[in-house]
C-alpha positions as CSV (number, residue, x, y, z in Angstrom):
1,X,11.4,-92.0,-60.0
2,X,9.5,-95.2,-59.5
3,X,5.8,-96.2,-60.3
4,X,4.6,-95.2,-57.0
5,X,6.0,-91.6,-57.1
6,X,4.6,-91.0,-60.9
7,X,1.1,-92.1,-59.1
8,X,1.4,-89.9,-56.7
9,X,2.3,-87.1,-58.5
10,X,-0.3,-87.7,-61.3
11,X,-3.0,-87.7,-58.5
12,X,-1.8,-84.1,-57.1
13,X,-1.9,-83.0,-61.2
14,X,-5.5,-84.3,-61.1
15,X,-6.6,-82.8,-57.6
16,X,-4.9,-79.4,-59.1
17,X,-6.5,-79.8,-62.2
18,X,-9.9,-80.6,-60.4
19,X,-9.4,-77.6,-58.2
20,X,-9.1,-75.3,-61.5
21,X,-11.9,-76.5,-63.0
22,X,-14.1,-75.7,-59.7
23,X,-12.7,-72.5,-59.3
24,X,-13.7,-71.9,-63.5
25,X,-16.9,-73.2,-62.9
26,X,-18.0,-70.9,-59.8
27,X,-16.9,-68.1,-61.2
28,X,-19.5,-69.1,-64.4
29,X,-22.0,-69.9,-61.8
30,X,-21.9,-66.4,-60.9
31,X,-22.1,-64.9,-64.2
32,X,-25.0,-67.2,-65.0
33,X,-26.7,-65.8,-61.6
34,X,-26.1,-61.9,-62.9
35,X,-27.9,-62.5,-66.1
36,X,-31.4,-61.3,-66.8
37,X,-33.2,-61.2,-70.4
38,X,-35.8,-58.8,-71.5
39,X,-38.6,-59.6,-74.4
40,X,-41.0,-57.2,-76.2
41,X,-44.6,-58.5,-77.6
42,X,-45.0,-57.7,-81.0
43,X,-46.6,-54.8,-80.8
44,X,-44.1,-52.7,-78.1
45,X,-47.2,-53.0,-75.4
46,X,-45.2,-54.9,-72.8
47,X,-41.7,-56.1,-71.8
48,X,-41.0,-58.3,-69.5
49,X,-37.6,-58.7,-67.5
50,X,-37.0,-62.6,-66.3
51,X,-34.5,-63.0,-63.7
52,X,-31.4,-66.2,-64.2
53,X,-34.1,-68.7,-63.3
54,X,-36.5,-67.0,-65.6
55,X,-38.7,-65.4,-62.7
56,X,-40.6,-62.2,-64.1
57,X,-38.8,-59.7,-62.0
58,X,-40.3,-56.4,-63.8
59,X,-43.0,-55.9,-66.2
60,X,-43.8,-52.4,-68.0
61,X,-46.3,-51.4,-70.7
62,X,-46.3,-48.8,-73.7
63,X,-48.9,-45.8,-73.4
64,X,-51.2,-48.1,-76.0
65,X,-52.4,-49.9,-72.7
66,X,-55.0,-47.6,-72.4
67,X,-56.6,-48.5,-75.4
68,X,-56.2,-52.4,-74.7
69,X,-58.4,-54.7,-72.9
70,X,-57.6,-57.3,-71.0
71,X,-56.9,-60.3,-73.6
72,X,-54.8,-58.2,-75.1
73,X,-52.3,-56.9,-72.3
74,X,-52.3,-60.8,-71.5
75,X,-51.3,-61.7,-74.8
76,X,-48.4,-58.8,-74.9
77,X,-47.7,-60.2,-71.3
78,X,-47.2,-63.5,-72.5
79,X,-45.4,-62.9,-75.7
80,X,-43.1,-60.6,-73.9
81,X,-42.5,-63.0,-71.4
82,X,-41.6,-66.0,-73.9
83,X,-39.5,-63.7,-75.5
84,X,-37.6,-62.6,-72.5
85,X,-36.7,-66.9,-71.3
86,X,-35.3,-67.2,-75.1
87,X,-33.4,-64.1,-74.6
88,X,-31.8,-65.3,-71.2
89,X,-31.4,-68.8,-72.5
90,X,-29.3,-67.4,-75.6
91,X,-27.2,-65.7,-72.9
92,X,-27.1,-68.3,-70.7
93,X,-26.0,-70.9,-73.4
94,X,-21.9,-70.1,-73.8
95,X,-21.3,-69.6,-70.0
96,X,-23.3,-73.1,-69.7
97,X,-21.5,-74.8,-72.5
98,X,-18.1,-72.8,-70.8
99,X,-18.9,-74.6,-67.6
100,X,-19.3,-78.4,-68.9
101,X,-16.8,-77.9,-71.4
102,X,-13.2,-79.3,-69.9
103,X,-10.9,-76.1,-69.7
104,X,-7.5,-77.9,-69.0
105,X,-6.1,-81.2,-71.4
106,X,-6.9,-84.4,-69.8
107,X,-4.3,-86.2,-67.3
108,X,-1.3,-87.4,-69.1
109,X,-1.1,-90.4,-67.4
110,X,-4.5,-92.7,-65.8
111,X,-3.5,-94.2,-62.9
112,X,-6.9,-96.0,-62.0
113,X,-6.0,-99.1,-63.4
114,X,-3.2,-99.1,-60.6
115,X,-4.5,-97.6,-57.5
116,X,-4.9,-101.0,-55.8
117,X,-1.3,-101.7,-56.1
118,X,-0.7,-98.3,-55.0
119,X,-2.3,-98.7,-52.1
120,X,-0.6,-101.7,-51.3
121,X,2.5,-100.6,-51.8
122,X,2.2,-97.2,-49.8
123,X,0.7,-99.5,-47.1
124,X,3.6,-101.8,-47.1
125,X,6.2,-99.3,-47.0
126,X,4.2,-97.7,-44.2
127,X,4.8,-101.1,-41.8
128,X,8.2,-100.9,-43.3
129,X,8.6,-97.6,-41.6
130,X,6.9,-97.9,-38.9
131,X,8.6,-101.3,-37.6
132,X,12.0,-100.0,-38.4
133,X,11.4,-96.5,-36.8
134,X,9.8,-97.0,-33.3
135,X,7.8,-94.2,-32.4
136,X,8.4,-92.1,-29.6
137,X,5.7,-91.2,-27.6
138,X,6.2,-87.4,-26.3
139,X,4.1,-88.2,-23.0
140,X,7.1,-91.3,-22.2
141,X,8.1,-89.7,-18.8
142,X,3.7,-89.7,-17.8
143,X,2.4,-85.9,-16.3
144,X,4.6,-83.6,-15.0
């Protein structure tokens, strides 16, 4: 097999390699969209759901909100809510470190330093071709 053909073939082992990894890093995406995280404040008055992009999506307090006034629920509010982003970062963390993190071992053989005389090699084989195969044009004998 020549230098040309080991090219060629280590760029379809990249593009399938690429292809993997996209296919690995969607399906993380998704699992990083499903994840919500959930904080208490210290004292069990409030917790706070955050959605993936750490949007409060639910917020419910203990029965000791009737006795609370109103810079205290903001303070459990608060704290729960702080509590909830840590939470869904800690979750978040592995898929993200999954999704940067190369899942396949690198190319065997880097063929960047040669694409240019790749190139000109596929090109001049093309003119090879094409002057020593004339084309036939389908459409020769005009409309029927």
């Amino acid at each position: 097999m020549d230098d040309a053909a080991q090219m060629l073939l280590a760029i379809a082992g990249q593009l399938e390699r690429a292809q993997e990894l996209s296919n690995v890093a969607e399906e993380l995406s998704g699992e990083l969209a499903a994840l919500t995280g959930m904080g208490r404040s210290d004292e069990d008055g409030a917790t706070v759901t955050v959605d993936h992009q750490g949007i409060v999506i639910d917020v419910a307090f203990s029965d000791a909100i009737r006795d609370a006034d109103g810079p205290t629920v903001s303070e459990w509010v608060m704290s729960a809510t702080t509590r909830a982003i840590e939470d869904l970062q800690n979750q978040a963390e592995p898929i993200r470190a999954a999704i940067l993190q190369p899942h396949l071992p690198a190319p065997a053989v880097d063929f960047s330093a040669r694409i240019d005389e790749l190139f000109e090699r596929v090109q001049r084989l093309d003119a090879e071709t094409s002057a020593a195969t004339p084309v036939k044009d389908e459409f020769e004998g005009g409309p029927r």
